[in-house]
N, C-alpha and C positions, 0 to 999 in steps of 0.2 A: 549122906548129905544132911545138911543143914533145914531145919523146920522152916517154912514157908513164914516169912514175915507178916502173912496176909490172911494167915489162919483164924487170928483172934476176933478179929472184926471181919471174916468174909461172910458175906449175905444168903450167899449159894449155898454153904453149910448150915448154918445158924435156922435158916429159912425155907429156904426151897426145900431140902433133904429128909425134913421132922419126920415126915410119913413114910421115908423108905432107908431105913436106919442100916440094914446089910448095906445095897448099893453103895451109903456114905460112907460108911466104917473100910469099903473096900478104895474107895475114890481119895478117901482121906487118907489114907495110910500110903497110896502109891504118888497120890500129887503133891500130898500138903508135910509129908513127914518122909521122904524120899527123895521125888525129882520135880520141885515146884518149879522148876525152870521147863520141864514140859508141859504145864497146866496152860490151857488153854487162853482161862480166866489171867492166870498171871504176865502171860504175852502181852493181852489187850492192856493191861494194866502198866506197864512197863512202858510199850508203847506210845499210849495215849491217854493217859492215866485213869486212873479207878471211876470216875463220873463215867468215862464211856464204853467199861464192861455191860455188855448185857445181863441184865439181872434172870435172863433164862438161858446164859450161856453154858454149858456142860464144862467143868475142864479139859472132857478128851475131843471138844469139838472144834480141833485142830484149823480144816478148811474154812469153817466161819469165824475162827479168829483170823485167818489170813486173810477173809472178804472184808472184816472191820476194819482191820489194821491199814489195809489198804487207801479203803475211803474215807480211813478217818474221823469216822464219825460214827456213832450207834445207830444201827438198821433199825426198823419197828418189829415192834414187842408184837407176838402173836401169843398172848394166854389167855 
């Protein structure tokens, strides 16, 4: 597959990931250089565009992309 469009500018990698560089390295190579159409982040994004990915969404965190997508709108941030 095709590289994830959303690689360059995603916040989740860039960001959230700095301090756990295996997990990213493992996360990135199976959602963002593989099958970004399973990333979690990329659904919501798709869906209902990039303002309402949650900035502490996982990519494999498949069911709370479905809760978002749902109600359409970003649930609260618990960090």
């Amino acid at each position: 597959m095709a590289e994830c469009d959303c690689l360059p500018g995603c916040p989740f990698f860039h960001d959230r990931m700095q301090n756990m560089p295996a997990l990213s390295g493992i996360m990135k190579k199976r959602y963002c250089l593989d099958d970004f159409m399973s990333c979690a982040r990329h659904q919501v994004k798709e869906a209902l565009g990039k303002e309402k990915v949650p900035g502490d969404l996982f990519p494999s965190q498949h069911e709370r992309a479905r809760t978002v997508i749902a109600s359409g709108a970003t649930p609260p941030s618990f960090a």
